[in-house]
DOPAGU-932044 format. One record per atom (N, C-alpha, C): residue in three letters; z negated, y, x. Coordinates in steps of 0.05 Angstrom, whole numbers. Each point is the difference from the previous one (the first is absolute). Layout:
REM residues N
<r residuo="ALA" Z="Z" Y="Y" X="X"/>
...
REM end
This chain:
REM residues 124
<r residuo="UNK" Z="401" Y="-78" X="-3"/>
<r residuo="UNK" Z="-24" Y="-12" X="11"/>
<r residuo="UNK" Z="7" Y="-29" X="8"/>
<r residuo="UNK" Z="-3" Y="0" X="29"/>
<r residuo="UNK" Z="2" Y="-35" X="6"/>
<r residuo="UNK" Z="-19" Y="-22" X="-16"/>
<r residuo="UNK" Z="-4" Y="-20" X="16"/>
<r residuo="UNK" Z="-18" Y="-18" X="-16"/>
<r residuo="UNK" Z="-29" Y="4" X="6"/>
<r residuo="UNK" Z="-26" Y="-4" X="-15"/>
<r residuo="UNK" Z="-17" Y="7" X="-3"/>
<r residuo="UNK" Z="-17" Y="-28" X="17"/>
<r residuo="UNK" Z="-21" Y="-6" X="13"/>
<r residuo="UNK" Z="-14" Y="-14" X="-5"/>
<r residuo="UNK" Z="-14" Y="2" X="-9"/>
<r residuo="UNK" Z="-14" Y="-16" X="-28"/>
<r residuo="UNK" Z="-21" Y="-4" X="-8"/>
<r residuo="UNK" Z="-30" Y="1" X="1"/>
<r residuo="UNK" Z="-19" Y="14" X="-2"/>
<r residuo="UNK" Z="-29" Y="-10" X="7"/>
<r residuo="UNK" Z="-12" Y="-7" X="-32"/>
<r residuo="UNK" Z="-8" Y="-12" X="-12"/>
<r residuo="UNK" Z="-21" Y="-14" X="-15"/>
<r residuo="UNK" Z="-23" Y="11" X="-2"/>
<r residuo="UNK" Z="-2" Y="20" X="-13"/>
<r residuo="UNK" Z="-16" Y="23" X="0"/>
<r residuo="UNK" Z="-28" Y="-13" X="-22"/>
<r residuo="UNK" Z="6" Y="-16" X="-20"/>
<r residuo="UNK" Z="-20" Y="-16" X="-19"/>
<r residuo="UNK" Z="-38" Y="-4" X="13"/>
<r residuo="UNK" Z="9" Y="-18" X="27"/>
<r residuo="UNK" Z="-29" Y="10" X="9"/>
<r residuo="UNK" Z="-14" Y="20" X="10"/>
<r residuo="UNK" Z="4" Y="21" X="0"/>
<r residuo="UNK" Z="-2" Y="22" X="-3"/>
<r residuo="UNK" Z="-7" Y="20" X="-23"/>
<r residuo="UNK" Z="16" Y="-2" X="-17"/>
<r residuo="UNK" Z="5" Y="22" X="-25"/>
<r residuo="UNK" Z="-24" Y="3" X="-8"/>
<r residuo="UNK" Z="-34" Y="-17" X="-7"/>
<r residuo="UNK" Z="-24" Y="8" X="-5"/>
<r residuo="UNK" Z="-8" Y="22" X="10"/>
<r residuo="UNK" Z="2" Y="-4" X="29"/>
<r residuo="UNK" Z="-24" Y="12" X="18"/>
<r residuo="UNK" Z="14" Y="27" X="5"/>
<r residuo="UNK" Z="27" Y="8" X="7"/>
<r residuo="UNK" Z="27" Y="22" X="-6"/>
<r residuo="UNK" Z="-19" Y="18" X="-17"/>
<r residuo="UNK" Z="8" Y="-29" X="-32"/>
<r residuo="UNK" Z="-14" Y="24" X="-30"/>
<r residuo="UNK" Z="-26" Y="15" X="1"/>
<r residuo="UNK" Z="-17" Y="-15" X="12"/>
<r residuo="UNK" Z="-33" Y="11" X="-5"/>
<r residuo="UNK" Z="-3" Y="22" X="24"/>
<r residuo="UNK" Z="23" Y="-8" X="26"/>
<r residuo="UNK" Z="-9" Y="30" X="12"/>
<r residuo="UNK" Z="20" Y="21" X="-13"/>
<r residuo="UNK" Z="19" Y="-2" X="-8"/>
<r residuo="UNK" Z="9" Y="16" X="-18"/>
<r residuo="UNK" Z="-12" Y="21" X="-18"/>
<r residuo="UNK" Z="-16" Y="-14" X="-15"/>
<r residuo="UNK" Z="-13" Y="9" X="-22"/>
<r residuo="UNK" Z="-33" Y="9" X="17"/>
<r residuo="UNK" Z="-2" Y="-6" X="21"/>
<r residuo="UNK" Z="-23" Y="19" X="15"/>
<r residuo="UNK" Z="4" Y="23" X="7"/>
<r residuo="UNK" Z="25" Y="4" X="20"/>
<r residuo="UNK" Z="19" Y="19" X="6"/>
<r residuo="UNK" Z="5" Y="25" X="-20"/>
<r residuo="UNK" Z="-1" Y="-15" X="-29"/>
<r residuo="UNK" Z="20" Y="28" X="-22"/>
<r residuo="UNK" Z="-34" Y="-1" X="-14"/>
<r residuo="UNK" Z="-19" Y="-4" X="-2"/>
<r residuo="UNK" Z="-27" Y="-1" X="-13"/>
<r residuo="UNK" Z="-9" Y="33" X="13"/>
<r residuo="UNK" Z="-5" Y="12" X="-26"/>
<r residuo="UNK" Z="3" Y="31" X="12"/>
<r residuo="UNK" Z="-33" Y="1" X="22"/>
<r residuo="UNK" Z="-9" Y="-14" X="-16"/>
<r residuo="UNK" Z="-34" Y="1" X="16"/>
<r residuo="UNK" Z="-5" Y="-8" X="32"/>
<r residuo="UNK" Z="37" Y="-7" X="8"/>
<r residuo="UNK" Z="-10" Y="-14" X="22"/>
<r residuo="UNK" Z="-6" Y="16" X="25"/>
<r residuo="UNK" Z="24" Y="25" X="-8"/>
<r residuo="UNK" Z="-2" Y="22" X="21"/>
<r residuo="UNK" Z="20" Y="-2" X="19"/>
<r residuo="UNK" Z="20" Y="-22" X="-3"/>
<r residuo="UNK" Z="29" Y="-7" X="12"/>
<r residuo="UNK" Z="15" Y="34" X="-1"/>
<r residuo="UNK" Z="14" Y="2" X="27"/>
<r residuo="UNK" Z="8" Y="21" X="3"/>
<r residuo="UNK" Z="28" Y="2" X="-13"/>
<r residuo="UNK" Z="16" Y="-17" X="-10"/>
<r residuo="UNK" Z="16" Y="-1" X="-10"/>
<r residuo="UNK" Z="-1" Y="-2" X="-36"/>
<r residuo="UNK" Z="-19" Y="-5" X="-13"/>
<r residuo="UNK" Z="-8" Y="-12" X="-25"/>
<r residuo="UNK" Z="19" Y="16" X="-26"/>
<r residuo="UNK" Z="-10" Y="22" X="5"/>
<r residuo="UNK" Z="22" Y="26" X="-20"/>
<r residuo="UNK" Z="29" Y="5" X="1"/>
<r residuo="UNK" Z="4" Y="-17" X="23"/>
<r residuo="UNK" Z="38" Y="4" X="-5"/>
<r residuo="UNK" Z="20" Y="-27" X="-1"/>
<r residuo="UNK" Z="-26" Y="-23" X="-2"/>
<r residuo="UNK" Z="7" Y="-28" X="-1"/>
<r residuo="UNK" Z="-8" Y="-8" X="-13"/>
<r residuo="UNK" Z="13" Y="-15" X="-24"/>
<r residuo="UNK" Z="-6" Y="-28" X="-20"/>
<r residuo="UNK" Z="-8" Y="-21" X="18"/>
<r residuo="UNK" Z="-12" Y="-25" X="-15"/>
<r residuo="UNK" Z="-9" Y="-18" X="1"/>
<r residuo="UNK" Z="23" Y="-11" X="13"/>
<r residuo="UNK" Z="15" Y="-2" X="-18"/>
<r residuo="UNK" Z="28" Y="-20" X="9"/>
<r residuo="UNK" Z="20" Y="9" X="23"/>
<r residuo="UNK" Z="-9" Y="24" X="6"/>
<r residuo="UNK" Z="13" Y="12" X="24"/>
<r residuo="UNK" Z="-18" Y="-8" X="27"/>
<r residuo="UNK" Z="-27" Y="-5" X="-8"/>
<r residuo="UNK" Z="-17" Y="-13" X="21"/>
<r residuo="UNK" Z="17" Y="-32" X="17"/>
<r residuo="UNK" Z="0" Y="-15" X="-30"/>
<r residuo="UNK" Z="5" Y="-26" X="-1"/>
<r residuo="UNK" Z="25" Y="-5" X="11"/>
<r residuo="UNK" Z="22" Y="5" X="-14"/>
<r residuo="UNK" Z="20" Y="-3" X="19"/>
<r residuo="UNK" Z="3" Y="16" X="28"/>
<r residuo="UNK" Z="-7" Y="21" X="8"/>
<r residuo="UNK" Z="-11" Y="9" X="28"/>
<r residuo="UNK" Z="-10" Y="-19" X="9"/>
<r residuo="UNK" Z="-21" Y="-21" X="0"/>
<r residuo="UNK" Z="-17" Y="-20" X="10"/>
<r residuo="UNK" Z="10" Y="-19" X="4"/>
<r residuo="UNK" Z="25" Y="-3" X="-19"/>
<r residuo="UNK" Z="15" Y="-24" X="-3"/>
<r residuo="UNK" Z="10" Y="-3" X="22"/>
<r residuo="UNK" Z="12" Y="23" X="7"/>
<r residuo="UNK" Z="31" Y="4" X="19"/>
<r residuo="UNK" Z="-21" Y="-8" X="27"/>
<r residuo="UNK" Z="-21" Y="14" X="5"/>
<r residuo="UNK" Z="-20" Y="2" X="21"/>
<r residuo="UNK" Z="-2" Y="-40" X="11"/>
<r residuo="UNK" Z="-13" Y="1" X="-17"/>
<r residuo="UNK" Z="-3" Y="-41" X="-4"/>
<r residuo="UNK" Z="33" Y="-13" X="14"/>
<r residuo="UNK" Z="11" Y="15" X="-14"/>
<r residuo="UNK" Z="34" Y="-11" X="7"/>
<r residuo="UNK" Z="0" Y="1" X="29"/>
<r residuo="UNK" Z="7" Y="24" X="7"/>
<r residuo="UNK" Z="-6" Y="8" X="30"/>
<r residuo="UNK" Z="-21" Y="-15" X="14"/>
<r residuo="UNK" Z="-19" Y="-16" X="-4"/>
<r residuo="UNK" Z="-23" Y="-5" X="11"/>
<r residuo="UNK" Z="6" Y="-21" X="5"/>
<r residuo="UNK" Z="12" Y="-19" X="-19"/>
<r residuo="UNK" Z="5" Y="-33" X="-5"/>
<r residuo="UNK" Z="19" Y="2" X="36"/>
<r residuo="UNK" Z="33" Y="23" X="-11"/>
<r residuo="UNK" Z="18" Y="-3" X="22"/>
<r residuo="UNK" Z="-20" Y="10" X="31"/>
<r residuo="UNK" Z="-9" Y="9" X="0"/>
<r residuo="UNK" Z="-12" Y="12" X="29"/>
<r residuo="UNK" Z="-25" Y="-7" X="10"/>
<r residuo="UNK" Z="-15" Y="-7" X="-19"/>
<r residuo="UNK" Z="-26" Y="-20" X="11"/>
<r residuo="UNK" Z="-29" Y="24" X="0"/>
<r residuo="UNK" Z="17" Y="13" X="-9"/>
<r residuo="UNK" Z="-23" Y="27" X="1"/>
<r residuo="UNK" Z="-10" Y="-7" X="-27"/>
<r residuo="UNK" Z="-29" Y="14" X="0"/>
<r residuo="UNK" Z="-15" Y="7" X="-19"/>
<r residuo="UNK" Z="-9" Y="20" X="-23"/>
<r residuo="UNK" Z="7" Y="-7" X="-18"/>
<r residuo="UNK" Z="2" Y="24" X="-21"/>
<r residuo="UNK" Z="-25" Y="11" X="12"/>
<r residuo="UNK" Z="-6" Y="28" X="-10"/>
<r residuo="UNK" Z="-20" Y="9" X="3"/>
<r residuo="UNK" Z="-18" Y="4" X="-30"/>
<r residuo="UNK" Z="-18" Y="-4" X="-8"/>
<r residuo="UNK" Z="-13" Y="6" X="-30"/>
<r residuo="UNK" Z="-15" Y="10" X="-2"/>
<r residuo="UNK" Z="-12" Y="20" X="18"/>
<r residuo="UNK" Z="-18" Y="5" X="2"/>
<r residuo="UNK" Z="1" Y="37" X="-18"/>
<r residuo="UNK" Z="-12" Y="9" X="-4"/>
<r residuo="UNK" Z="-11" Y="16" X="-30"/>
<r residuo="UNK" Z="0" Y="31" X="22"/>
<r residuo="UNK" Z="32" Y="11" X="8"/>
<r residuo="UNK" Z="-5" Y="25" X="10"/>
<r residuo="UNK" Z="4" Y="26" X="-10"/>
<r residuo="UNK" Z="-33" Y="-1" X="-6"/>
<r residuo="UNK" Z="-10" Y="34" X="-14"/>
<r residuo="UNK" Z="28" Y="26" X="4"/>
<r residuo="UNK" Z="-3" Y="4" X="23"/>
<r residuo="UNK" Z="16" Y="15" X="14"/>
<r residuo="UNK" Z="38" Y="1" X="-1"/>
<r residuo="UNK" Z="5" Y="-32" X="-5"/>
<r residuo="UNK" Z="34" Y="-6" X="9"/>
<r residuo="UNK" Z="-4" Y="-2" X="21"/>
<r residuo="UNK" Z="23" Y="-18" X="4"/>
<r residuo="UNK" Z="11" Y="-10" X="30"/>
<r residuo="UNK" Z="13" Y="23" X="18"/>
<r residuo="UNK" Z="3" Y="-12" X="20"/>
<r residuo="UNK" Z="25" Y="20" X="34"/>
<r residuo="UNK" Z="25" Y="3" X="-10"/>
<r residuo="UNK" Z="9" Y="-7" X="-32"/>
<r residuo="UNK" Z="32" Y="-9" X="-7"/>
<r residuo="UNK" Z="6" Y="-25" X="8"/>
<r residuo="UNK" Z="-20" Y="-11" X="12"/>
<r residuo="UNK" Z="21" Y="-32" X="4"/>
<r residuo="UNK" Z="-22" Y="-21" X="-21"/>
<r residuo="UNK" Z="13" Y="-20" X="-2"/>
<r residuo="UNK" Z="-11" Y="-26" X="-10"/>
<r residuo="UNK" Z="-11" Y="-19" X="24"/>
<r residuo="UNK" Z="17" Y="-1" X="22"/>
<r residuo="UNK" Z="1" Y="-22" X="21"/>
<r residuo="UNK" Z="2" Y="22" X="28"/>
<r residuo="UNK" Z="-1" Y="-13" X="20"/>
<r residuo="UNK" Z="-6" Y="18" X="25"/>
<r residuo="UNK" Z="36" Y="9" X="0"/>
<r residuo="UNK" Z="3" Y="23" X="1"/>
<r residuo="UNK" Z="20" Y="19" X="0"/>
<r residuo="UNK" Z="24" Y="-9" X="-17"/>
<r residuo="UNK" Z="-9" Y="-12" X="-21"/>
<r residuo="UNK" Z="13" Y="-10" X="-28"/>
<r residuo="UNK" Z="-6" Y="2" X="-22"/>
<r residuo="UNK" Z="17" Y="19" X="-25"/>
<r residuo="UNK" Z="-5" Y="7" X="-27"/>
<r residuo="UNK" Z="13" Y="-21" X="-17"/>
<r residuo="UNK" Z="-7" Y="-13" X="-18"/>
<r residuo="UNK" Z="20" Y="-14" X="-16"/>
<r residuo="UNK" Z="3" Y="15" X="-21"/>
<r residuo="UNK" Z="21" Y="1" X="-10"/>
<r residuo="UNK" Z="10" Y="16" X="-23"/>
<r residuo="UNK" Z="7" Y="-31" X="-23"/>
<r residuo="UNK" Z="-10" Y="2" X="-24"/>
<r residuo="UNK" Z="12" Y="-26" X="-24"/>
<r residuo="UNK" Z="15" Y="3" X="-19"/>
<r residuo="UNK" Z="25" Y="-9" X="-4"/>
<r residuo="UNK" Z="24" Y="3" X="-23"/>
<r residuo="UNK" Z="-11" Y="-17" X="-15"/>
<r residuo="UNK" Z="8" Y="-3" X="-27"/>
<r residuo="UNK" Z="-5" Y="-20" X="-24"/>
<r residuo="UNK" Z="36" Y="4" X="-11"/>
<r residuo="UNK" Z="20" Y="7" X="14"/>
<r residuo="UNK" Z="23" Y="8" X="-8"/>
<r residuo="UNK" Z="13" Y="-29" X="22"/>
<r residuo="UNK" Z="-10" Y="-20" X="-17"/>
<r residuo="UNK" Z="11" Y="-21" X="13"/>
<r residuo="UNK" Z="36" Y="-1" X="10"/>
<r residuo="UNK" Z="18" Y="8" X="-8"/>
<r residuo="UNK" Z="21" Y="-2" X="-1"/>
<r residuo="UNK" Z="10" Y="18" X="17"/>
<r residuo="UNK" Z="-13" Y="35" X="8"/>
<r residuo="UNK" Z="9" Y="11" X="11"/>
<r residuo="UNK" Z="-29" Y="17" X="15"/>
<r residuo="UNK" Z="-13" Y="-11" X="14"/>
<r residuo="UNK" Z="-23" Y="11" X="-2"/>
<r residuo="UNK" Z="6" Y="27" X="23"/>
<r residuo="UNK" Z="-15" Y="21" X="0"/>
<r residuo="UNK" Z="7" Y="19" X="12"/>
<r residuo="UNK" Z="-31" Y="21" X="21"/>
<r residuo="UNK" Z="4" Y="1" X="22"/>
<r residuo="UNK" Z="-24" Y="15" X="10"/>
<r residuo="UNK" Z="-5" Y="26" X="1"/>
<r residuo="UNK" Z="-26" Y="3" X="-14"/>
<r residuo="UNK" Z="0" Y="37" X="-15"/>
<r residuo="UNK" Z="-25" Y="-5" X="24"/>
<r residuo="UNK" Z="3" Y="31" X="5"/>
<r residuo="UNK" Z="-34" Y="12" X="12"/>
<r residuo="UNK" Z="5" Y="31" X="-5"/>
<r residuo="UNK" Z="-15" Y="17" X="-12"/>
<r residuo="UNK" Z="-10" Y="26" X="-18"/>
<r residuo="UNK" Z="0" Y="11" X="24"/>
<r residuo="UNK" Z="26" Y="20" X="3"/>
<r residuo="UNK" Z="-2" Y="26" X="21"/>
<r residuo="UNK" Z="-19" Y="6" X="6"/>
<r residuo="UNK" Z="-21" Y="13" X="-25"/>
<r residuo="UNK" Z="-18" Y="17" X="8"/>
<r residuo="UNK" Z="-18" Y="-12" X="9"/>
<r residuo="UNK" Z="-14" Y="-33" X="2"/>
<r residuo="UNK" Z="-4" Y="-5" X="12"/>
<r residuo="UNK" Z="-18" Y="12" X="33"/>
<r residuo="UNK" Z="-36" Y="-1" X="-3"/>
<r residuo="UNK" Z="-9" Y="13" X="29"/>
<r residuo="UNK" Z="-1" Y="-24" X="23"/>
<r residuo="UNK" Z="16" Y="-35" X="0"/>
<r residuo="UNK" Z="-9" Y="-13" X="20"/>
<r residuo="UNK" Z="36" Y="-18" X="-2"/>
<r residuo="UNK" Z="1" Y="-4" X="25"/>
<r residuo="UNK" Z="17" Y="-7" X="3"/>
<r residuo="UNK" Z="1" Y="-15" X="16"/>
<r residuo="UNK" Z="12" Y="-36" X="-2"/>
<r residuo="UNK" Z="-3" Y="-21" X="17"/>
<r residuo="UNK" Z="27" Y="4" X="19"/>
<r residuo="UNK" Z="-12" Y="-18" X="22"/>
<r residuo="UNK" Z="22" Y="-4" X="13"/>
<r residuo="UNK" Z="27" Y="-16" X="-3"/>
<r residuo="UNK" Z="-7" Y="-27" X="-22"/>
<r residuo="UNK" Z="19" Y="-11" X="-15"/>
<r residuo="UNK" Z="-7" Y="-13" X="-31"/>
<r residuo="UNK" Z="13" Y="-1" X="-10"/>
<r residuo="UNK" Z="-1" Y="-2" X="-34"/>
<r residuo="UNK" Z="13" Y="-28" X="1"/>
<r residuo="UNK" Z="-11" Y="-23" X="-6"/>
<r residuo="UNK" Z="3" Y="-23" X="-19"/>
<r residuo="UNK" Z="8" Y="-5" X="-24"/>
<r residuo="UNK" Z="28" Y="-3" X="-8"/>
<r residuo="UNK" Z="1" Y="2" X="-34"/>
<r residuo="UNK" Z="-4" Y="-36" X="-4"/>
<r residuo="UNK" Z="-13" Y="6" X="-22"/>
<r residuo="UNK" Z="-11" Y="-43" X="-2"/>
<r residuo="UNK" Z="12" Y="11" X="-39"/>
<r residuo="UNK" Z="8" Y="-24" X="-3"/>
<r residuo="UNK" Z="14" Y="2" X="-34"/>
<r residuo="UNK" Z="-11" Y="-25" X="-11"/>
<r residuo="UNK" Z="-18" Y="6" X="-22"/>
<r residuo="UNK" Z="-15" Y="-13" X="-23"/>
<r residuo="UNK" Z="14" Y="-15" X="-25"/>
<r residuo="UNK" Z="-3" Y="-17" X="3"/>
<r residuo="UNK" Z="12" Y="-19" X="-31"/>
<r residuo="UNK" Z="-26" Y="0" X="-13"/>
<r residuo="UNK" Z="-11" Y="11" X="-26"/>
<r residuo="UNK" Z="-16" Y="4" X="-2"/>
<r residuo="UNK" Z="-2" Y="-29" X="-22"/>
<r residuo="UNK" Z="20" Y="-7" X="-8"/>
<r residuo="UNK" Z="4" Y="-24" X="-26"/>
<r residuo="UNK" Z="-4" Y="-17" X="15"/>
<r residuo="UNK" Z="9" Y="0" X="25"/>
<r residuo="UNK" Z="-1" Y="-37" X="15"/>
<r residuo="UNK" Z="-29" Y="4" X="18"/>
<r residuo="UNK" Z="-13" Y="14" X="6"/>
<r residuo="UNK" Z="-31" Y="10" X="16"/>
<r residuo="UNK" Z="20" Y="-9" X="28"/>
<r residuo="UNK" Z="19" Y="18" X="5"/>
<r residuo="UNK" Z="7" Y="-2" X="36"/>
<r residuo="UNK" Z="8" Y="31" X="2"/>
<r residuo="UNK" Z="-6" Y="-9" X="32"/>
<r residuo="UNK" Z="23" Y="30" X="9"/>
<r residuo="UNK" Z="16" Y="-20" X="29"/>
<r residuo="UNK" Z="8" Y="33" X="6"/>
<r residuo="UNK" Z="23" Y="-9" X="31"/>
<r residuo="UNK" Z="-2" Y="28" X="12"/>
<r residuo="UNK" Z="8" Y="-1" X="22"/>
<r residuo="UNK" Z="4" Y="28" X="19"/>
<r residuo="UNK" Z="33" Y="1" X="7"/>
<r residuo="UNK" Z="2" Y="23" X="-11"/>
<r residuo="UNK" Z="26" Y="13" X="-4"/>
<r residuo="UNK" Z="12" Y="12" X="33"/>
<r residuo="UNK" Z="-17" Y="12" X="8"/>
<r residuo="UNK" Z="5" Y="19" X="22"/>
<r residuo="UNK" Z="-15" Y="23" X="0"/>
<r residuo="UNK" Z="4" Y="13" X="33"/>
<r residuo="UNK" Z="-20" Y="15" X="3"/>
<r residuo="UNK" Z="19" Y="35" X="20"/>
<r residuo="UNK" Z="-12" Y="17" X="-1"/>
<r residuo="UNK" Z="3" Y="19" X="2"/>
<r residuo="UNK" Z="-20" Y="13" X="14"/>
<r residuo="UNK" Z="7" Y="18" X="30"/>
<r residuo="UNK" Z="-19" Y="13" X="11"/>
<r residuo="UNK" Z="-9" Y="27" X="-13"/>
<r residuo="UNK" Z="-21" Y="12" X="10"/>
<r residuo="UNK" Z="-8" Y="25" X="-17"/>
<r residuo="UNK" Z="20" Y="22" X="0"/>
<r residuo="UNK" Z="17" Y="-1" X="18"/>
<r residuo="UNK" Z="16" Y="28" X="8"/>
<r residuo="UNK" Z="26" Y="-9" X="-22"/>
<r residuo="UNK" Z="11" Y="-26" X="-11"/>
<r residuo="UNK" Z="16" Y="-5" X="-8"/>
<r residuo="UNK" Z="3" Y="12" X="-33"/>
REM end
Protein backbone atom coordinates (compact mmCIF):
# COMPACT_ATOMS: atom_id res chain seq x y z
CA UNK A 1 0.00 0.00 0.00
CA UNK A 2 1.43 3.43 -1.06
CA UNK A 3 1.03 6.38 1.20
CA UNK A 4 -2.24 7.15 2.63
CA UNK A 5 -3.62 10.63 2.98
CA UNK A 6 -5.12 11.35 5.99
CA UNK A 7 -8.76 12.70 6.76
CA UNK A 8 -9.45 13.66 10.53
CA UNK A 9 -12.41 11.82 10.96
CA UNK A 10 -12.86 13.26 14.98
CA UNK A 11 -15.46 15.82 13.81
CA UNK A 12 -17.48 13.52 12.66
CA UNK A 13 -17.34 10.27 14.78
CA UNK A 14 -20.72 11.64 16.95
CA UNK A 15 -23.07 12.06 14.30
CA UNK A 16 -21.32 8.54 12.19
CA UNK A 17 -22.25 6.87 15.94
CA UNK A 18 -25.94 7.96 16.48
CA UNK A 19 -26.79 7.17 12.81
CA UNK A 20 -25.19 4.02 13.36
CA UNK A 21 -27.03 2.96 16.20
CA UNK A 22 -30.41 4.19 14.28
CA UNK A 23 -29.54 2.04 11.37
CA UNK A 24 -28.84 -1.41 13.69
CA UNK A 25 -32.09 -0.27 16.19
CA UNK A 26 -34.26 -3.29 15.25
CA UNK A 27 -37.51 -0.95 15.48
CA UNK A 28 -36.28 1.12 12.82
CA UNK A 29 -37.21 -1.09 9.87
CA UNK A 30 -33.63 -0.48 8.14
CA UNK A 31 -33.42 -2.97 5.38
CA UNK A 32 -30.21 -4.07 6.32
CA UNK A 33 -30.55 -4.25 10.34
CA UNK A 34 -30.36 -8.29 10.80
CA UNK A 35 -27.16 -8.84 9.04
CA UNK A 36 -25.34 -5.67 10.40
CA UNK A 37 -23.92 -4.70 13.83
CA UNK A 38 -23.78 -1.38 15.02
CA UNK A 39 -20.18 -1.14 14.45
CA UNK A 40 -20.42 -2.37 10.97
CA UNK A 41 -22.84 0.64 10.48
CA UNK A 42 -20.18 3.02 11.89
CA UNK A 43 -17.23 2.23 10.31
CA UNK A 44 -19.28 1.89 6.89
CA UNK A 45 -20.18 5.67 7.63
CA UNK A 46 -16.86 6.30 8.46
CA UNK A 47 -15.36 5.28 5.16
CA UNK A 48 -18.58 7.15 3.49
CA UNK A 49 -17.54 10.63 5.46
CA UNK A 50 -13.93 9.76 4.19
CA UNK A 51 -15.01 9.66 0.65
CA UNK A 52 -17.13 12.72 1.16
CA UNK A 53 -14.40 14.99 2.83
CA UNK A 54 -12.06 13.76 -0.63
CA UNK A 55 -14.95 14.40 -3.24
CA UNK A 56 -17.14 17.07 -1.92
CA UNK A 57 -20.03 14.88 -2.04
CA UNK A 58 -22.48 14.34 0.61
CA UNK A 59 -22.95 11.55 2.81
CA UNK A 60 -26.26 10.54 2.58
CA UNK A 61 -28.18 9.82 6.26
CA UNK A 62 -31.05 9.55 5.55
CA UNK A 63 -33.09 6.31 7.27
CA UNK A 64 -33.61 3.82 4.00
CA UNK A 65 -36.46 1.41 5.01
CA UNK A 66 -35.93 -0.41 1.86
CA UNK A 67 -31.69 -0.21 1.22
CA UNK A 68 -30.03 1.62 -1.24
CA UNK A 69 -29.36 1.01 -5.54
CA UNK A 70 -25.83 -0.62 -4.10
CA UNK A 71 -24.16 2.56 -4.19
CA UNK A 72 -23.36 5.14 -1.37
CA UNK A 73 -22.54 8.09 -3.85
CA UNK A 74 -23.80 8.52 -7.50
CA UNK A 75 -22.32 5.31 -9.21
CA UNK A 76 -19.96 4.78 -6.12
CA UNK A 77 -19.90 2.01 -3.27
CA UNK A 78 -17.33 2.54 -0.57
CA UNK A 79 -16.23 -0.54 0.91
CA UNK A 80 -14.17 0.20 4.85
CA UNK A 81 -10.95 -1.75 6.05
CA UNK A 82 -10.01 -1.24 9.82
CA UNK A 83 -6.91 -3.61 8.63
CA UNK A 84 -4.84 -0.55 8.69
CA UNK A 85 -1.60 -2.10 7.50
CA UNK A 86 -3.01 -4.19 4.78
CA UNK A 87 -6.44 -3.16 4.24
CA UNK A 88 -8.23 -5.26 1.64
CA UNK A 89 -11.64 -4.80 -0.64
CA UNK A 90 -14.33 -7.55 0.03
CA UNK A 91 -17.90 -7.35 -1.61
CA UNK A 92 -20.19 -10.81 -0.89
CA UNK A 93 -20.71 -12.64 -4.31
CA UNK A 94 -24.04 -13.32 -3.54
CA UNK A 95 -24.63 -10.08 -3.29
CA UNK A 96 -28.34 -8.76 -5.43
CA UNK A 97 -26.71 -5.00 -6.40
CA UNK A 98 -23.83 -4.23 -7.89
CA UNK A 99 -22.00 -0.78 -8.28
CA UNK A 100 -20.27 0.39 -10.98
CA UNK A 101 -17.10 1.11 -8.88
CA UNK A 102 -16.08 0.21 -5.30
CA UNK A 103 -14.04 2.75 -3.13
CA UNK A 104 -11.89 1.00 -0.59
CA UNK A 105 -11.32 4.00 2.22
CA UNK A 106 -9.12 2.32 5.36
CA UNK A 107 -9.99 3.38 9.03
CA UNK A 108 -7.52 4.00 11.91
CA UNK A 109 -9.94 3.55 14.27
CA UNK A 110 -7.30 4.52 17.45
CA UNK A 111 -6.26 7.82 15.74
CA UNK A 112 -10.35 8.82 14.49
CA UNK A 113 -8.91 9.06 10.63
CA UNK A 114 -9.22 7.27 7.52
CA UNK A 115 -7.64 7.55 3.80
CA UNK A 116 -8.74 6.13 0.37
CA UNK A 117 -6.82 3.31 -0.67
CA UNK A 118 -8.16 2.78 -4.22
CA UNK A 119 -10.86 1.88 -6.21
CA UNK A 120 -12.13 -0.84 -8.42
CA UNK A 121 -14.85 -0.99 -11.13
CA UNK A 122 -17.84 -3.38 -10.69
CA UNK A 123 -16.76 -5.89 -13.36
CA UNK A 124 -13.24 -6.00 -11.62
Amino acid sequence: MGEVEWVDLSPYWSEMERLAEERSDPTSGYAWTRRWSPKSHFYGLLGEKCFSVFSGESVDTRLLREGDDGTDFEGVDVKTSTFVADPILKHPVWAKRWAPRYVLSVLDVGDRRGGLVGWSTGQE
